[in-house]
N, CA, C and O atoms as CSV, one atom per row, in Angstrom:
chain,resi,resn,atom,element,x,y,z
A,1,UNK,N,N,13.581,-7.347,18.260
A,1,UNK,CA,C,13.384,-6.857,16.918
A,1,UNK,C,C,14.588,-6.005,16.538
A,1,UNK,O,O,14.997,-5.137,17.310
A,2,UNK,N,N,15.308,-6.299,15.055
A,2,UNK,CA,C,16.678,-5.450,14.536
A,2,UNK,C,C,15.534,-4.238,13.876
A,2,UNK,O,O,14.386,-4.316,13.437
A,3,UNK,N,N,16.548,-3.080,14.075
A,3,UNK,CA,C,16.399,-1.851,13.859
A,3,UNK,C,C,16.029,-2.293,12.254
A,3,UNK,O,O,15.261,-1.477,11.745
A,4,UNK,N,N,16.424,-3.440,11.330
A,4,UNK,CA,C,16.132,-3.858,9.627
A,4,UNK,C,C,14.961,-4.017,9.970
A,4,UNK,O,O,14.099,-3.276,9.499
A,5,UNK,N,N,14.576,-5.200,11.035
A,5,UNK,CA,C,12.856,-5.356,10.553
A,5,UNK,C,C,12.299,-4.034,11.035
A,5,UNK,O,O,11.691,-3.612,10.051
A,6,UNK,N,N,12.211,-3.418,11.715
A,6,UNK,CA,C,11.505,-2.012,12.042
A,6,UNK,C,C,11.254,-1.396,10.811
A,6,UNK,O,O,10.208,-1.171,10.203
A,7,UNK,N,N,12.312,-1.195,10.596
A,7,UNK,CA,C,12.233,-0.065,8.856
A,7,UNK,C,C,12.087,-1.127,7.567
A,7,UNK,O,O,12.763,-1.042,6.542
A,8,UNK,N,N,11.160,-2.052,7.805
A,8,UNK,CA,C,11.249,-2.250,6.476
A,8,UNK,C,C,9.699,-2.485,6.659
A,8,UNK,O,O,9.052,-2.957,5.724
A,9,UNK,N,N,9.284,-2.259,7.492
A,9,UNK,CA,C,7.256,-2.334,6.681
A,9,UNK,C,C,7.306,-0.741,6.957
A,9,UNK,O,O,7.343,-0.322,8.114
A,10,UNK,N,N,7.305,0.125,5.847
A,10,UNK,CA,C,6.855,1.269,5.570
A,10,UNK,C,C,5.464,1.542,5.638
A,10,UNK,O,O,4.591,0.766,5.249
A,11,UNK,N,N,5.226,2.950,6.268
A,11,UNK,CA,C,4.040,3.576,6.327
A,11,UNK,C,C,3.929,4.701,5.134
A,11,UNK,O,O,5.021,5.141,4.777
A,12,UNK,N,N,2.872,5.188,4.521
A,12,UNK,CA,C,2.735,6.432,3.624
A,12,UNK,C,C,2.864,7.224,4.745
A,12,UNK,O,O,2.694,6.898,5.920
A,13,UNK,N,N,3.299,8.689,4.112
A,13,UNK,CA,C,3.328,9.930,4.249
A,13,UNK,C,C,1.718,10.546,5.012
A,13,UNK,O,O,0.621,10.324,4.500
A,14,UNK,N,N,1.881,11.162,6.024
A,14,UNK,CA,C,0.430,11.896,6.467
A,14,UNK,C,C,-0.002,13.081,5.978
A,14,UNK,O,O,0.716,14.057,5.760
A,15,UNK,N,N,-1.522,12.982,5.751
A,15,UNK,CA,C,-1.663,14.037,5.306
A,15,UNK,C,C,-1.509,15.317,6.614
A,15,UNK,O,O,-2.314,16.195,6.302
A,16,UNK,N,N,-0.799,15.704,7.889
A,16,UNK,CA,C,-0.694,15.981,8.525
A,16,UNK,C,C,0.171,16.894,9.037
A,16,UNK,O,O,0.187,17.804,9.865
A,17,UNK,N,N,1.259,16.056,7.859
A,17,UNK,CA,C,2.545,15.960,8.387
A,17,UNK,C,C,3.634,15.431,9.160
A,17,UNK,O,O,3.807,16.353,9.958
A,18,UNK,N,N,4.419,14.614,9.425
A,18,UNK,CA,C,5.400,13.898,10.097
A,18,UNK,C,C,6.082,14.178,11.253
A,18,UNK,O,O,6.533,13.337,12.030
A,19,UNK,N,N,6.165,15.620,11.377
A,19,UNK,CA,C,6.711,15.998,12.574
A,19,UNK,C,C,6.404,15.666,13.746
A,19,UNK,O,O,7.202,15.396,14.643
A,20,UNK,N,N,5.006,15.667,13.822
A,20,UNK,CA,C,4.412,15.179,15.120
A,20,UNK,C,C,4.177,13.446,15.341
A,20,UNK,O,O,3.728,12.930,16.364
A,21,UNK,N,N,4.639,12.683,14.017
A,21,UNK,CA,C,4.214,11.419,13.839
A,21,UNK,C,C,5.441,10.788,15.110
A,21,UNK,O,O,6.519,11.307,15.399
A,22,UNK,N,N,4.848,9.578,15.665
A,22,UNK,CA,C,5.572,8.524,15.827
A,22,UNK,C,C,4.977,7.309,15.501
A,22,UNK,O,O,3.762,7.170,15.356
A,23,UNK,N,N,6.241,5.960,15.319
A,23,UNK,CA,C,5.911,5.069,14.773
A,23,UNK,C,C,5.604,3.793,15.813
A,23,UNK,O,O,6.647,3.192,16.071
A,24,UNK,N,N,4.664,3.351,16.337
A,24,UNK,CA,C,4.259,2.459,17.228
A,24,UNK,C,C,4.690,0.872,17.105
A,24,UNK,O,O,4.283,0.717,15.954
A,25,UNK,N,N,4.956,0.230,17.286
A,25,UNK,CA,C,5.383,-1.418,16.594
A,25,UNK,C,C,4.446,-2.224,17.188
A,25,UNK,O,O,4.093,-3.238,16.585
A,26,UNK,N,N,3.780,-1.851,18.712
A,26,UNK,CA,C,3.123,-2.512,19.648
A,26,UNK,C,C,1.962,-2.861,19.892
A,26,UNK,O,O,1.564,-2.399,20.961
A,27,UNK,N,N,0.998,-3.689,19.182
A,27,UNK,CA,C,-0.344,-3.638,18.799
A,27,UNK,C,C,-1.271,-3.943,20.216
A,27,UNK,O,O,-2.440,-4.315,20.115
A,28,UNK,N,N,-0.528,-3.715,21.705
A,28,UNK,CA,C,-1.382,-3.740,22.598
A,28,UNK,C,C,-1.705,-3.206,23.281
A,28,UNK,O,O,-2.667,-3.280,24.044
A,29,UNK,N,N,-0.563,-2.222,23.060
A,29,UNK,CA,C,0.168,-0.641,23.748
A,29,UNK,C,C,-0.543,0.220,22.756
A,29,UNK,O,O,-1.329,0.946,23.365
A,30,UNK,N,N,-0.571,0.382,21.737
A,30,UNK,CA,C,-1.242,0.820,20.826
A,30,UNK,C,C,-2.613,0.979,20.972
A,30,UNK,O,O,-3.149,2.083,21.062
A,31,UNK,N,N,-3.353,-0.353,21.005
A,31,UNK,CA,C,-4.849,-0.701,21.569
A,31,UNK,C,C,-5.093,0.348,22.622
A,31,UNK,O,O,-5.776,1.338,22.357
A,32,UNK,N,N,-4.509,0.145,23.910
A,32,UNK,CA,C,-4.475,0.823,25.153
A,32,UNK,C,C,-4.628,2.198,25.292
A,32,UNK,O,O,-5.346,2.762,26.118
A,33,UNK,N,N,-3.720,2.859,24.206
A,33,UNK,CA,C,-3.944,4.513,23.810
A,33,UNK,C,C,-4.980,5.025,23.026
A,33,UNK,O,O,-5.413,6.177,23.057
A,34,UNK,N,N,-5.412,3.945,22.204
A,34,UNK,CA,C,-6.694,4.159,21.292
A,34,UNK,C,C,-7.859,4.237,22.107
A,34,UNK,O,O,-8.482,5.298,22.074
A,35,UNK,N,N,-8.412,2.992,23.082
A,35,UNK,CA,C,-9.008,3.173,23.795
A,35,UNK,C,C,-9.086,3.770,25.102
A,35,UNK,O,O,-9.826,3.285,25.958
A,36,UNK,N,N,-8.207,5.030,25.373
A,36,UNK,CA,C,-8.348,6.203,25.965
A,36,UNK,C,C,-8.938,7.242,24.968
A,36,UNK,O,O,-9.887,7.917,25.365
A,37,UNK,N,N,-8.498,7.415,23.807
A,37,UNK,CA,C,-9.338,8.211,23.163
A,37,UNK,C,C,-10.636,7.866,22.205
A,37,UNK,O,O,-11.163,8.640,21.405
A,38,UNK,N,N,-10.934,6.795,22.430
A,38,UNK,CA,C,-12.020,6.151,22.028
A,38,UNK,C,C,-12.735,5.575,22.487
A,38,UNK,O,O,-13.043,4.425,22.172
A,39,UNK,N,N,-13.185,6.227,23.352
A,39,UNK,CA,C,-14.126,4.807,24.565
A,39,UNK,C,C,-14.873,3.716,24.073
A,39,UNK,O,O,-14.917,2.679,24.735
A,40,UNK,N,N,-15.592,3.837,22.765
A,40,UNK,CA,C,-16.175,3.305,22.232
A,40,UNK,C,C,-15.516,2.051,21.727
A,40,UNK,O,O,-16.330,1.164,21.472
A,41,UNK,N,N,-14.188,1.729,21.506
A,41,UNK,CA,C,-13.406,1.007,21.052
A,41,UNK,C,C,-13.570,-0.257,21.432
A,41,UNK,O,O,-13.399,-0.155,22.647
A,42,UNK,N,N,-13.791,-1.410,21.213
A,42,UNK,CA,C,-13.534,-2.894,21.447
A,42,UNK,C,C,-12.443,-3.734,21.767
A,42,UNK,O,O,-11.993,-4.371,22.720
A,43,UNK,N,N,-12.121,-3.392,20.198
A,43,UNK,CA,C,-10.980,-4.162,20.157
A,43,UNK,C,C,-10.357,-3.490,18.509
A,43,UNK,O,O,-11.012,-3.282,17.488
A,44,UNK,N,N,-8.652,-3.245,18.801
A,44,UNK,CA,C,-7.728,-2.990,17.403
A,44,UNK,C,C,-6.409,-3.898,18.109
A,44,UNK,O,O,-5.569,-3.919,19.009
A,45,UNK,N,N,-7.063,-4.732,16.719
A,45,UNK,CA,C,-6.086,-5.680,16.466
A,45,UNK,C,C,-5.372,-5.852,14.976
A,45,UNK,O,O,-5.894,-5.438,13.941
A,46,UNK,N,N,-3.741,-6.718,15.057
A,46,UNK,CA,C,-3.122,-6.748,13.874
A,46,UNK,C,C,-3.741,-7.731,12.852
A,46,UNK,O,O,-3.700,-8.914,13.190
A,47,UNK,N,N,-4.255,-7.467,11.769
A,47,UNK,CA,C,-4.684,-8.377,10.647
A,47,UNK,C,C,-3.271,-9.732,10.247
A,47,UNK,O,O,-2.488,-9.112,9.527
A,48,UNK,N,N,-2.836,-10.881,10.392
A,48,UNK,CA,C,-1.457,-10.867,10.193
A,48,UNK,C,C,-0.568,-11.118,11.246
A,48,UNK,O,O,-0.602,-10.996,12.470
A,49,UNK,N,N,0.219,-11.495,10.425
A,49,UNK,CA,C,2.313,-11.126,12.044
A,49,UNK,C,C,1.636,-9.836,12.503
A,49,UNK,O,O,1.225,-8.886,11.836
A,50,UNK,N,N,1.631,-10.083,13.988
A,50,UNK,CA,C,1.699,-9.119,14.652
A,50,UNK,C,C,3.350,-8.501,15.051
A,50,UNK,O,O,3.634,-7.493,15.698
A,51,UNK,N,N,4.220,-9.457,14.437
A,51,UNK,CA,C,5.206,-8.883,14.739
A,51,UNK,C,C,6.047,-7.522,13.754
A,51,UNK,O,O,7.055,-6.836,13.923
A,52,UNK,N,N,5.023,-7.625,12.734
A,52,UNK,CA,C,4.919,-6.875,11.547
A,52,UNK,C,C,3.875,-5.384,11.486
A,52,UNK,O,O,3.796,-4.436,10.705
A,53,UNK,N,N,3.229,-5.746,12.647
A,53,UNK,CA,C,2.270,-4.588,13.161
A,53,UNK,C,C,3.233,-3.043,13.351
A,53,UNK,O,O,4.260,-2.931,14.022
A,54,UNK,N,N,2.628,-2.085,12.642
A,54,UNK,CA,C,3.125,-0.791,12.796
A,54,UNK,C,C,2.179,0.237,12.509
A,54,UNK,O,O,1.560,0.101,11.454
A,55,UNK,N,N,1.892,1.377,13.312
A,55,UNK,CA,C,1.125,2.281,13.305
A,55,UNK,C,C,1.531,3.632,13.794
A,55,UNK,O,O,1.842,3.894,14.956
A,56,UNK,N,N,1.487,4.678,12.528
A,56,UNK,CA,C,1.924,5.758,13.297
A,56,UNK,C,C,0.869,6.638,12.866
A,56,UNK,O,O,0.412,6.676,11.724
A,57,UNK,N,N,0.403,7.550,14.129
A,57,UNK,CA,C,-0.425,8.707,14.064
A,57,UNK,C,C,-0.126,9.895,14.272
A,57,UNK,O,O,0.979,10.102,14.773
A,58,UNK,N,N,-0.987,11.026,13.964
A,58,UNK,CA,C,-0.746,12.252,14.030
A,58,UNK,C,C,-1.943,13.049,14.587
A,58,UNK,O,O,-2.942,12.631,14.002
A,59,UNK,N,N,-2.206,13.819,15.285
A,59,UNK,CA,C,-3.327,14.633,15.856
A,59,UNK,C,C,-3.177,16.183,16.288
A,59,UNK,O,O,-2.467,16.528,17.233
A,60,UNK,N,N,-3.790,16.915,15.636
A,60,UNK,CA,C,-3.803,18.518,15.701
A,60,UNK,C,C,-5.382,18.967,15.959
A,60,UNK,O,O,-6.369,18.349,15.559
A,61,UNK,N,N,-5.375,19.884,16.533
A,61,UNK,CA,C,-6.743,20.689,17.445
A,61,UNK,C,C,-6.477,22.191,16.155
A,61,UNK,O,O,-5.438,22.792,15.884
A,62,UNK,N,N,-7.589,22.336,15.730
A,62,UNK,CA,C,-7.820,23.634,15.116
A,62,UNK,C,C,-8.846,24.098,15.673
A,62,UNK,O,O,-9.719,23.231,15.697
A,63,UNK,N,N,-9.261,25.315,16.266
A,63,UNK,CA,C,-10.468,25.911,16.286
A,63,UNK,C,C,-11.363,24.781,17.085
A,63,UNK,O,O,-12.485,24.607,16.609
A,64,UNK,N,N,-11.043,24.054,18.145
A,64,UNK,CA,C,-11.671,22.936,18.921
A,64,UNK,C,C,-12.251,21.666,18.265
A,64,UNK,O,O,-13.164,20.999,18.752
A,65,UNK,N,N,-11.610,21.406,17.090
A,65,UNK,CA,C,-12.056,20.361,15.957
A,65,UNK,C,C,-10.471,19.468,16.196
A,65,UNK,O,O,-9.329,19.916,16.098
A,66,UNK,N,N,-10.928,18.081,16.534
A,66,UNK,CA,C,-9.544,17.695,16.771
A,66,UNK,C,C,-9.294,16.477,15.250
A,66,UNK,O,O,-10.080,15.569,14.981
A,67,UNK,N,N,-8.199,16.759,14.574
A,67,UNK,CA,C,-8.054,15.943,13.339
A,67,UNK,C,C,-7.109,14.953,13.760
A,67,UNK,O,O,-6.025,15.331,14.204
A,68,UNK,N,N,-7.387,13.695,13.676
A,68,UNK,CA,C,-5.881,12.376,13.583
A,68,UNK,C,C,-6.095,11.791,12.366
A,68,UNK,O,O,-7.025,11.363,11.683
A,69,UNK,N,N,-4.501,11.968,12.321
A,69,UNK,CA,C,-4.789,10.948,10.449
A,69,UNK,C,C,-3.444,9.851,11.320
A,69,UNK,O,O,-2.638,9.946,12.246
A,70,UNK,N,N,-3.878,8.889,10.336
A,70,UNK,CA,C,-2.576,7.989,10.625
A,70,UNK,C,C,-2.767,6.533,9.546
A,70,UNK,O,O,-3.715,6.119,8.878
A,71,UNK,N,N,-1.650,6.143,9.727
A,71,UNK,CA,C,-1.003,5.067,8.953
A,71,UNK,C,C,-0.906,3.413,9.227
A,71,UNK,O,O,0.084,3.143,9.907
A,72,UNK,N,N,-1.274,2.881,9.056
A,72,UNK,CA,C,-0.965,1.571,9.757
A,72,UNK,C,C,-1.339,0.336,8.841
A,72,UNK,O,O,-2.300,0.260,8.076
A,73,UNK,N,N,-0.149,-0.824,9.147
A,73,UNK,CA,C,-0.745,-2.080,9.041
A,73,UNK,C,C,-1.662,-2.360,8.921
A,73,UNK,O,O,-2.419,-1.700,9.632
A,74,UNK,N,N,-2.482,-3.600,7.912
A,74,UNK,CA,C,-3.545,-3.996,8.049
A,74,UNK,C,C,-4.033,-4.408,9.635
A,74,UNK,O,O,-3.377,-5.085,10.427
A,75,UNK,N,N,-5.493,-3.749,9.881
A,75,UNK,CA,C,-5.879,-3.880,11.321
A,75,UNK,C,C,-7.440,-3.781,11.211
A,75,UNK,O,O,-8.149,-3.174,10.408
A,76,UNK,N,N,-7.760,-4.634,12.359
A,76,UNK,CA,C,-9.110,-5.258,12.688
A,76,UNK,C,C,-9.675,-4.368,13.752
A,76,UNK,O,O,-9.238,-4.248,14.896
A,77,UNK,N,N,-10.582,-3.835,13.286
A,77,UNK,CA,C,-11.152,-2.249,14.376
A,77,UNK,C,C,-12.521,-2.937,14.318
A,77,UNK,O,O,-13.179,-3.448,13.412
A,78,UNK,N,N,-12.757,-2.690,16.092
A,78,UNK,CA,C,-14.487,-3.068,16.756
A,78,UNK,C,C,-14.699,-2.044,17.288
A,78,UNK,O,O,-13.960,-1.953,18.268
A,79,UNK,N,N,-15.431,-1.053,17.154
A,79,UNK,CA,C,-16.325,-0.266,18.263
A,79,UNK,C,C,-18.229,-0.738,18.578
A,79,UNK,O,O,-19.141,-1.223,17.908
A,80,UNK,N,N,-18.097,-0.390,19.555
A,80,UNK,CA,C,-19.391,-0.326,20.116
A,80,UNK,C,C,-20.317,1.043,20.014
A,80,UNK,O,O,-19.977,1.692,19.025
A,81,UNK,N,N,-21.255,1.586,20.664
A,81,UNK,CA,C,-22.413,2.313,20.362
A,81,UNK,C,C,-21.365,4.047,20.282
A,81,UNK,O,O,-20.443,3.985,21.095
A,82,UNK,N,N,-21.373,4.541,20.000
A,82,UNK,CA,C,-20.200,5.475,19.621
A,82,UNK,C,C,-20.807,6.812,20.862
A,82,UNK,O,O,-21.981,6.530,21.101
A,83,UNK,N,N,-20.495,7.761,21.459
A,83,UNK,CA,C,-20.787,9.065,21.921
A,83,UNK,C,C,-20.901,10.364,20.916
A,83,UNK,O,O,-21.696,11.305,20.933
A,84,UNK,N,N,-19.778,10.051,20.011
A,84,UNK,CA,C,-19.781,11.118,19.707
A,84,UNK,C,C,-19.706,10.693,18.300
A,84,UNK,O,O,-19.947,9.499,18.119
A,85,UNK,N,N,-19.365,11.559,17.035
A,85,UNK,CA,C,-18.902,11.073,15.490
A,85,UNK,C,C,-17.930,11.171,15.154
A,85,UNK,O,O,-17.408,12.217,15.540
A,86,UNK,N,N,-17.058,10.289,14.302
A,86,UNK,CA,C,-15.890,10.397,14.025
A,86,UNK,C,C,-16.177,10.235,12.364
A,86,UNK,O,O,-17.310,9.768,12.248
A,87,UNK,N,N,-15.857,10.346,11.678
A,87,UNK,CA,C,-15.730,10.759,10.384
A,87,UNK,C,C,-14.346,9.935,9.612
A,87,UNK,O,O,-13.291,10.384,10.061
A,88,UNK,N,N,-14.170,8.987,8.700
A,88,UNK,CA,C,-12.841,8.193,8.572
A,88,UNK,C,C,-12.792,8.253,6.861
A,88,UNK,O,O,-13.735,7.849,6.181
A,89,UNK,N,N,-11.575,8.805,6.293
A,89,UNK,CA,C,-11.901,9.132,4.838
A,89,UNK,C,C,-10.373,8.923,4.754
A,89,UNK,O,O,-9.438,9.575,5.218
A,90,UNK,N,N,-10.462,7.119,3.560
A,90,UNK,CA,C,-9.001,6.768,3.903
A,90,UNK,C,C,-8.074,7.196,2.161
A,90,UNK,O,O,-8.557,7.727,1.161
A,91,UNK,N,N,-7.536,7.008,2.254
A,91,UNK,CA,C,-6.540,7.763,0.996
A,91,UNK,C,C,-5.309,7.091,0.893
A,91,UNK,O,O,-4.283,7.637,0.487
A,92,UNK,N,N,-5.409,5.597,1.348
A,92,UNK,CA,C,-4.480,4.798,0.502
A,92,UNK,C,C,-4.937,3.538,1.036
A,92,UNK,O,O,-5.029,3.621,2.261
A,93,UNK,N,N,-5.193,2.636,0.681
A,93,UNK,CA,C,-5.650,0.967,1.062
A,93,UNK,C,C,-6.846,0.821,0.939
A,93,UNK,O,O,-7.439,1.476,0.081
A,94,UNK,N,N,-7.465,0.002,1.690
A,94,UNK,CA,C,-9.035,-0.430,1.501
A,94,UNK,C,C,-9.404,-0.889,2.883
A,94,UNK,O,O,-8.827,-1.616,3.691
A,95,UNK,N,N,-11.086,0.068,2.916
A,95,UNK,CA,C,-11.095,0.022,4.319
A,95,UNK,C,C,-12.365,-0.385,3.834
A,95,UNK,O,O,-12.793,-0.189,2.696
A,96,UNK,N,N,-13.170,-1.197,5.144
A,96,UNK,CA,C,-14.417,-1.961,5.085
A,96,UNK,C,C,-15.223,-1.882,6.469
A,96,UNK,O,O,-14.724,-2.472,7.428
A,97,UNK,N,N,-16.285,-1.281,6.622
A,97,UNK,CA,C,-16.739,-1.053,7.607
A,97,UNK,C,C,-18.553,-1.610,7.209
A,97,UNK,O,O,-19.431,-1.416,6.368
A,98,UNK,N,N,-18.226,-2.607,8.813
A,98,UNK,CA,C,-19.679,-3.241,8.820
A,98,UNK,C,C,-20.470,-2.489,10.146
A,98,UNK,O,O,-20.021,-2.057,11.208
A,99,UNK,N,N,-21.893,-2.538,9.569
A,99,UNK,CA,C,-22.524,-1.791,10.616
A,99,UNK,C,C,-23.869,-2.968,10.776
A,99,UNK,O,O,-24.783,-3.097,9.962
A,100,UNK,N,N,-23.747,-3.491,11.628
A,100,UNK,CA,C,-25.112,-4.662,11.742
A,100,UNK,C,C,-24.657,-5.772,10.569
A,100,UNK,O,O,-23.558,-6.326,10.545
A,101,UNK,N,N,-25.757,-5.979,9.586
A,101,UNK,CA,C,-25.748,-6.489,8.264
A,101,UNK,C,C,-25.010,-5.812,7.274
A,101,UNK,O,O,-24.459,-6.358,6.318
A,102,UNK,N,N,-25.016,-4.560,7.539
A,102,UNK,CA,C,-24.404,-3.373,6.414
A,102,UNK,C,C,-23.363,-3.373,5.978
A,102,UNK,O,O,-22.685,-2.729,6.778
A,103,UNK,N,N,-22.523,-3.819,4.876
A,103,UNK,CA,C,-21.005,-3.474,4.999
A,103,UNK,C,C,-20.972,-2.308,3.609
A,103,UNK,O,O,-21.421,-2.348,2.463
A,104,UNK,N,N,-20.088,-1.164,4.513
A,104,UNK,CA,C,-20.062,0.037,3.578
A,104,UNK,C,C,-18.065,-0.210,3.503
A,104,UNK,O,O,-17.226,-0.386,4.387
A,105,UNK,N,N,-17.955,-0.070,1.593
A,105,UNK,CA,C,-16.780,-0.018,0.758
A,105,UNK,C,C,-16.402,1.386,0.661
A,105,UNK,O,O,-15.419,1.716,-0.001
């Protein structure tokens, strides 16, 4: 991959901040780190060229509340029976989450 295709599928800005961001290209390596912090996780996969796959995150601990915001390519997210709650409130694209029969817009 040329350093052109890298920088040319842009991510938005975090609400987070950038400093701590990096930009991932690797949708299996990627997977792999998600599901360390997500046990619950299935499967995140690239919607698309995976060779076009890019994801960058950000994660800060306040007061023992841990926040990740992040950015990415269209992507295909499975979890299973969850432990704990995660909370997902997106602020640029369109996200679709099915629960059984349920699909919440």
């Amino acid at each position: 991959m040329t350093q052109a295709s890298f920088r040319s599928t842009r991510l938005p800005a975090l609400p987070l901040g950038e400093r701590l961001a990096s930009v991932n290209a690797d949708p299996k390596a990627f997977s792999d780190r998600m599901a360390m912090a997500v046990p619950s996780l299935q499967s995140y996969e690239p919607i698309g060229d995976s060779e076009k796959f890019r994801s960058k995150p950000v994660a800060i601990e306040i007061g023992g509340l841990n926040l990740v915001a992040g950015a990415n390519t269209p992507v295909s997210v499975s979890v299973g029976a969850a432990t704990r709650c995660n909370l997902l409130i997106p602020f640029f694209g369109t996200n679709l989450t099915t629960i059984g029969q349920r699909q919440l817009i």
